[in-house]
C-alpha positions in Angstrom: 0.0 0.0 0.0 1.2 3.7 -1.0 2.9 5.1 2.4 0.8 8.5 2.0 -2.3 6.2 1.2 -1.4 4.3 4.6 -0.7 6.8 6.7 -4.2 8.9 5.6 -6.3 5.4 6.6 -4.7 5.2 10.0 -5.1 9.0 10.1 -9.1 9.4 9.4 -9.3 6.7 12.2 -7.5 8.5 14.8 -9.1 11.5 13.8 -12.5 10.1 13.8 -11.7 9.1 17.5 -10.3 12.1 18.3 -13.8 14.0 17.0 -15.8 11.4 19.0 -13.9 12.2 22.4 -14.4 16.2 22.0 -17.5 17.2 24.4 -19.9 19.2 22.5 -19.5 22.0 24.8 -15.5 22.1 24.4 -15.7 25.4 22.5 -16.7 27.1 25.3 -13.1 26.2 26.7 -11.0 27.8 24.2 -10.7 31.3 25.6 -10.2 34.1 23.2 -7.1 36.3 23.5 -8.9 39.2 25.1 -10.1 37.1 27.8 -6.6 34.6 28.0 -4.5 35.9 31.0 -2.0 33.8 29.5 -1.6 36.6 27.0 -1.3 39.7 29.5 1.7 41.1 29.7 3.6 40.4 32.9 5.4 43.5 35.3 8.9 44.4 34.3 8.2 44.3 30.6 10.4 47.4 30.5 13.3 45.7 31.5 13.1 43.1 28.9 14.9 43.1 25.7 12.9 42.8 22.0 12.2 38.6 21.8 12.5 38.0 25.0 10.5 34.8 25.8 7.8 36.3 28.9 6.0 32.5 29.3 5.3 29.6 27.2 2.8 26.9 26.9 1.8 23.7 24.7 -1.7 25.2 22.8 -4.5 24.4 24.6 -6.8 22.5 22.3 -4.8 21.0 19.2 -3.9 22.7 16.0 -6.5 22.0 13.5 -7.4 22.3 9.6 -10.5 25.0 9.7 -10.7 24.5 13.7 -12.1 21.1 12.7 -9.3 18.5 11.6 -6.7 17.7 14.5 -3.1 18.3 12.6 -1.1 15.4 13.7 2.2 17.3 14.8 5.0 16.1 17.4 4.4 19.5 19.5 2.6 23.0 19.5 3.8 26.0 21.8 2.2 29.3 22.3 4.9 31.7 23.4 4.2 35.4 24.7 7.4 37.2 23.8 8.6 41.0 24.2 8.4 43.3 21.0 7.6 47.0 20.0 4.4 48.6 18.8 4.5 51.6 16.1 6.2 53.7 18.3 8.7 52.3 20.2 6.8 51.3 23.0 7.5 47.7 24.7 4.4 45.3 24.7 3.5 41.4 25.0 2.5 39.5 21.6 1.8 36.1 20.7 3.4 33.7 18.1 2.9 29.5 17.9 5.3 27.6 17.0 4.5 24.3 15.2 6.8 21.2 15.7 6.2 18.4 12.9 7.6 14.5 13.5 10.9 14.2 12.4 11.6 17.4 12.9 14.9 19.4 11.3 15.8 21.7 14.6 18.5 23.2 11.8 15.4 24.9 9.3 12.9 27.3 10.9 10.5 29.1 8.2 8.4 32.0 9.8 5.3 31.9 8.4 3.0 35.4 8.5 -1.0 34.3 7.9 -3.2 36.9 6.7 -5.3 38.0 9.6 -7.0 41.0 7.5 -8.9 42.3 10.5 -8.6 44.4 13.6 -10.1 41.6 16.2 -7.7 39.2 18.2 -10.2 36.6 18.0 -9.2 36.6 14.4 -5.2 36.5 15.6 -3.4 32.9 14.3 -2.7 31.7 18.2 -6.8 31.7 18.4 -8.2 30.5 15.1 -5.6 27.6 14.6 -6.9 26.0 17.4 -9.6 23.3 17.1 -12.9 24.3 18.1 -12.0 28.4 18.3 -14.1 29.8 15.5 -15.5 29.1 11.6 -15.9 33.0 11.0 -11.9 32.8 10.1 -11.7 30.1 7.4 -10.0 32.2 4.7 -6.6 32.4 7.6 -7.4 28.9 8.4 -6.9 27.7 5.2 -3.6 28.9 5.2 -2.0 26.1 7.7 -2.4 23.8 4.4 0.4 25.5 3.1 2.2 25.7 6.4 1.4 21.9 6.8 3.5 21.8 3.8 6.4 23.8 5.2 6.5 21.3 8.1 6.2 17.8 6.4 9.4 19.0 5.2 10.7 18.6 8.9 10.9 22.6 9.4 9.7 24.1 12.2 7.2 26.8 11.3 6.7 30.0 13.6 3.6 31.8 12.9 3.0 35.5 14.9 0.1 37.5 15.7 2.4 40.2 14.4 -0.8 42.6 14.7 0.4 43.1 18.2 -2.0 43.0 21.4 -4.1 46.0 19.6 -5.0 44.0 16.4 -3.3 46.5 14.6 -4.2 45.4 11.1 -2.2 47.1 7.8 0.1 48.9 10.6 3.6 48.1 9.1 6.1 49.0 12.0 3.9 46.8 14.2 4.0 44.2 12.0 7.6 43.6 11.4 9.0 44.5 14.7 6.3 41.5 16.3 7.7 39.3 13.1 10.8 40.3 14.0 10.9 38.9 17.4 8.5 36.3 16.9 11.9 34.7 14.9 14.2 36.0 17.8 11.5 34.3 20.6 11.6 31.5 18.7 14.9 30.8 18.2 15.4 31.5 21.8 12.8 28.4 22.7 15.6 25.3 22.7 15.0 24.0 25.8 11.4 23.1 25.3 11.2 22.9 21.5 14.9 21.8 20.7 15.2 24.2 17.7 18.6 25.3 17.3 18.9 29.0 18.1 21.7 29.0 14.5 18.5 27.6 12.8 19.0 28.7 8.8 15.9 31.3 8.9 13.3 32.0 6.5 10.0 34.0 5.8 7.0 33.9 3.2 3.5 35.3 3.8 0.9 36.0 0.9 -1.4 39.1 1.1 -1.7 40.5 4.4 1.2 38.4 5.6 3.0 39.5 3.1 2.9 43.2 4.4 4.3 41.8 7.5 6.6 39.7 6.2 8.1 42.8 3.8 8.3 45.5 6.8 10.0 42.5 8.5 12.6 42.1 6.1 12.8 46.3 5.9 13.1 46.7 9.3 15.7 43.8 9.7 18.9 45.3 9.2 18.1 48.3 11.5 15.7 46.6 14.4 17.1 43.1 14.3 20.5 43.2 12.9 22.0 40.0 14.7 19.1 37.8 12.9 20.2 36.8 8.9 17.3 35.4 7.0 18.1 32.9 4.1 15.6 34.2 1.5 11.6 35.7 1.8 8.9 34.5 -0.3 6.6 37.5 -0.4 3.1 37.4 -2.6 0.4 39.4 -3.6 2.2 42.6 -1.7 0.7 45.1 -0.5 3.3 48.1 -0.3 0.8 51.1 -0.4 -2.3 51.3 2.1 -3.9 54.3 -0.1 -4.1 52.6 -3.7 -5.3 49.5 -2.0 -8.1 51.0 -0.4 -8.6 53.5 -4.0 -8.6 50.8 -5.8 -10.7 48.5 -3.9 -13.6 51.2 -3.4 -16.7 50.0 -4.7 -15.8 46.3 -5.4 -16.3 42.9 -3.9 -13.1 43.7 -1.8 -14.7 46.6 0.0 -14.3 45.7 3.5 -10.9 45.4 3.9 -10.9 49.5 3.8 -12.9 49.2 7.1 -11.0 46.6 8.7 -7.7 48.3 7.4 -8.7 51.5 8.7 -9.8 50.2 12.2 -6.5 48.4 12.7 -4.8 51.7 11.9 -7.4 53.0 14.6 -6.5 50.6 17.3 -2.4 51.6 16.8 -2.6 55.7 16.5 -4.3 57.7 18.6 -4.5 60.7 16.6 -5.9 59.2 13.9 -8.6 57.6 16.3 -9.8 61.2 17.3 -9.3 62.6 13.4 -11.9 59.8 12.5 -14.6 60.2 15.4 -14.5 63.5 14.4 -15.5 62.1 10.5 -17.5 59.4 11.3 -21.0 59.4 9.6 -23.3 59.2 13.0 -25.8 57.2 11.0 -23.4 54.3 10.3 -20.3 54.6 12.7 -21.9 51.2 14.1 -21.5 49.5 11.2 -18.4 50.5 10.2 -16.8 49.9 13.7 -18.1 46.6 13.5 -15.1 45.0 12.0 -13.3 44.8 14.6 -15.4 42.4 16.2 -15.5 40.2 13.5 -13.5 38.2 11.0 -12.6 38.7 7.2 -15.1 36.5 5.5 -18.4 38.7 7.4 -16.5 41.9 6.8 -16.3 40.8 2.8 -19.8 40.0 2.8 -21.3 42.8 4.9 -19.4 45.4 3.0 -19.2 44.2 -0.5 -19.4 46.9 -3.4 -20.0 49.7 -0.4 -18.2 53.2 -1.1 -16.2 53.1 2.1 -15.9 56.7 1.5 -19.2 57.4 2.6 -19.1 56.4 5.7 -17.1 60.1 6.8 -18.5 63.5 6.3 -15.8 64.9 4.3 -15.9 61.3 1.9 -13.0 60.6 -0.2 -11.4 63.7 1.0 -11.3 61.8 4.7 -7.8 60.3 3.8 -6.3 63.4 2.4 -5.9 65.4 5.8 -2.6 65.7 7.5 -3.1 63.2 10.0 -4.7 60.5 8.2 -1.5 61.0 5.3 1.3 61.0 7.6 0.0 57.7 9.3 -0.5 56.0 5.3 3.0 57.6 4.3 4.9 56.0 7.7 3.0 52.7 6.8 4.3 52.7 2.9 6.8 50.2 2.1 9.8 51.0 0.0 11.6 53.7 2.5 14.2 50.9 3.7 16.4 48.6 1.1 16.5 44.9 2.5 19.3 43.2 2.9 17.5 39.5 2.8 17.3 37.8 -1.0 13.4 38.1 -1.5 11.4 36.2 -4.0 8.2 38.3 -4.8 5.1 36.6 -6.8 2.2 39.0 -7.7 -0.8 38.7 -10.3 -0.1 41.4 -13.1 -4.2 41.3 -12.8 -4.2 42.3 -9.2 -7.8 44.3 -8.2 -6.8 44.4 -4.8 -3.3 45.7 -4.9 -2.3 47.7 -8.1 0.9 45.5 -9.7 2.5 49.0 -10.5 2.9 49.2 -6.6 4.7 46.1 -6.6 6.7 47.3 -9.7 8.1 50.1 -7.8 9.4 49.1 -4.9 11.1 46.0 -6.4 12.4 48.4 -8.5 13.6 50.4 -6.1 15.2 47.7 -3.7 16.9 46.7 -7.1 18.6 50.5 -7.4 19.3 50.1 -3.9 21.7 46.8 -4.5 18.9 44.0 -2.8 18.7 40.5 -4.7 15.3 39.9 -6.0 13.3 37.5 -8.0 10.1 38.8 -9.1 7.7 36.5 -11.4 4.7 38.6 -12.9 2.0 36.6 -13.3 -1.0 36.5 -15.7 -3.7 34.1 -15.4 -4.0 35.0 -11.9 -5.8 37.4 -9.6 -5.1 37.9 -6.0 -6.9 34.7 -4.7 -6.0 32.3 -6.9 -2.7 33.1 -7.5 -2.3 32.6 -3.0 -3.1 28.9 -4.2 -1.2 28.6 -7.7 1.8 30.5 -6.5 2.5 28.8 -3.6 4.4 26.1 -4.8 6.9 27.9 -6.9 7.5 29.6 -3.8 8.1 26.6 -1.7 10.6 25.7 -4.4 12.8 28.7 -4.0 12.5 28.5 -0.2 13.5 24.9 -0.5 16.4 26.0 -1.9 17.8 29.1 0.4 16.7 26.2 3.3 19.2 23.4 2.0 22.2 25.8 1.9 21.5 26.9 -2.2 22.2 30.6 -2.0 19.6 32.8 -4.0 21.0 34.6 -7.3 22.5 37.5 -6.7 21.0 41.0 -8.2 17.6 40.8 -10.0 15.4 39.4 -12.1 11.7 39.8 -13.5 10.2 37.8 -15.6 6.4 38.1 -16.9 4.6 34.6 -17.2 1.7 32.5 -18.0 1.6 31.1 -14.6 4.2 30.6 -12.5 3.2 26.9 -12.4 5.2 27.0 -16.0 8.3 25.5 -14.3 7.9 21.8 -14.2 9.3 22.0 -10.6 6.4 24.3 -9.7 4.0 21.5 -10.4 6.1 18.7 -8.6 5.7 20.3 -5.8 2.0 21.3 -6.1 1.3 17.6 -6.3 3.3 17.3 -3.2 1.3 20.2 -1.9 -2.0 18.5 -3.2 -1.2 15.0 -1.5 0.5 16.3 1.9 -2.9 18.3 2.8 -5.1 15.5 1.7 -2.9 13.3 4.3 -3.2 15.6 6.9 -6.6 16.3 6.7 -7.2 12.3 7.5 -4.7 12.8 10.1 -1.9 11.6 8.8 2.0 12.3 10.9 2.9 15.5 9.2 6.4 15.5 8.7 8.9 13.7 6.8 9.3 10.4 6.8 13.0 10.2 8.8 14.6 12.4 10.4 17.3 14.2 8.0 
């Protein structure tokens, strides 16, 4: 019998058992972040240094595909570690690290899921968790992909980088709390056995991308004793302003809303700029998404002129406040010193490709080593599925010691499922979820 085939027959069995041994009021028992003690910050937090581990913990309930599928994994930590909001202040965050069977302590891949909304209950440390919620299937989805990551025997680190505040599109947030998510991490030896000289790498699509590109900004400046291999970063998001311009009006709506609520929660003077802009009639609605998820934000504010919900409409985000929060939140002001493969739908209706264009561009001028593969068929969705295994090729490769090309290159395709390894390892991709789904050990077969 076929060793995957084998291994997903004994899994659907253990998982069956597992489902049949969960009390039907269990949900009840996984606590959200805002109500977890475990994720207050403890006294002296001052005194700490950025990645400092504060307290760590095995999950409580087990990591699981759409917080219904137990992942069979060797170990699962939560692990509250020191970082720095937006401006410079110390505070608590979350990250999880994921051990798989067999594990490689030597390869550590940090892993940023797209959150894309200002509520914790919609942070990774919550929604992985079996049982925690189904309003956050669209960031669920996304430990497919890191399943991937760890039947490869890596360890895979994956941060509420949003910060306690669910800071959502805030970049400095996101990159510092990426930042020492790695450093936390890579401090964790004596419960996880990861090496602390682990060989280090990123990739986040979308909304993890944006954290995973201020991360690799913000590197050489905030975390200069960390040296990543490569990044994988698709669909970017570099500028907050087109995104939400170009979204206006369109299926995509909602993110403007949750984007702008996240900037909300981090800046207090743009939280008093926009109570003073809010439309009376609908402030309730649209300071609903921050309790809530992306998938009800899409749906309750698809096709909606965002704009409309201030009194001065579109003009709203041309005031000095609101523009010197979207300019410190633009990516492209820092050159990374981290080889970066970037993957991005020429077709993009979320986030204009020109954006994209430019700041590869200008990392290029600025003597960075980037790949960046255009893509046609795509759109932003699909190319988060089709893209994802070129991308687990070249991270493959900065992870087994190959060194990425130096300088850059960009190259306009089909699809970037052209390259016959691309589709190698989307069968691996295709056949590694289905396994773990039934509960299959995910990781490799030996250890290395």
């Amino acid at each position: 019998m076929n060793f995957n085939l084998r291994k997903g027959l004994v899994g659907l069995l253990a998982c069956l058992q597992t489902a049949s041994a969960i009390p039907l009021d269990a949900r009840q028992l996984v606590v959200v972040p805002d109500q977890d003690s475990f994720y207050s910050a403890p006294a002296g937090l001052n005194a700490t240094a950025p990645g400092t581990i504060l307290r760590s913990r095995p999950v409580p309930f087990p990591i699981a595909a759409f917080n219904t599928l137990p992942a069979n994994l060797e170990a699962a930590y939560q692990i509250l570690y020191r970082t720095t909001d937006s401006h410079g202040n110390p505070e608590a965050a979350m990250t999880t690290l994921l051990v798989p069977h067999n594990a490689q302590p030597s390869k550590l891949l940090s892993y940023q899921i797209a959150q894309d909304a200002p509520d914790t209950a919609c942070a990774p440390s919550y929604v992985l968790q079996l049982l925690s919620t189904p309003g956050a299937i669209i960031s669920q989805a996304e430990l497919l992909l890191i399943e991937a990551a760890l039947d490869k025997g890596w360890y895979v680190v994956t941060p509420d980088y949003q910060g306690p505040q669910s800071a959502y599109v805030a970049g400095i947030q996101s990159g510092h709390a990426t930042l020492d998510s790695v450093r936390a991490a890579l401090q964790s030896q004596n419960f996880s056995q990861l090496s602390p000289d682990a060989t280090v790498t990123l990739w986040g699509y979308s909304g993890g991308a944006l954290a995973s590109n201020w991360a690799v900004e913000l590197q050489p400046s905030y975390a200069p004793e960390l040296s990543f291999a490569g990044a994988a970063i698709g669909g970017a998001i570099p500028n907050i302003q087109n995104v939400m311009e170009t979204i206006n009006n369109g299926p995509f709506a909602g993110l403007s809303a949750s984007g702008v609520m996240g900037l909300y929660n981090e800046y207090p003077n743009l939280a008093a700029y926009l109570e003073q802009q809010f439309v009376p009639a609908t402030e309730t609605k649209f300071k609903s998404v921050r309790g809530q998820c992306l998938p009800a934000t899409a749906i309750e504010f698809a096709f909606n002129d965002m704009f409309s919900y201030f009194k001065s409409g579109n003009a709203v985000i041309q005031g000095a406040i609101p523009q010197e929060v979207l300019k410190t939140n633009t990516l492209g002001q820092h050159v990374p010193t981290t080889p970066l493969y970037f993957y991005k739908s020429i077709n993009d209706e979320v986030s204009p490709i020109a954006d994209t264009d430019k700041i590869v561009s200008g990392y290029c001028a600025g003597g960075a080593s980037v790949q960046y593969q255009r893509d046609l068929l795509s759109e932003h969705g699909s190319l988060a599925v089709t893209g994802a295994p070129e991308a687990m090729v070249w991270l493959e490769a900065r992870m087994n010691g190959t060194p990425a090309a130096s300088g850059c290159s960009t190259n306009s395709v089909i699809s970037t499922l052209e390259d016959p390894a691309a589709i190698v390892a989307l069968g691996e991709l295709v056949v590694g979820a289905l396994a773990a789904l039934l509960g299959a050990p995910i990781g490799p077969l030996s250890i290395a």
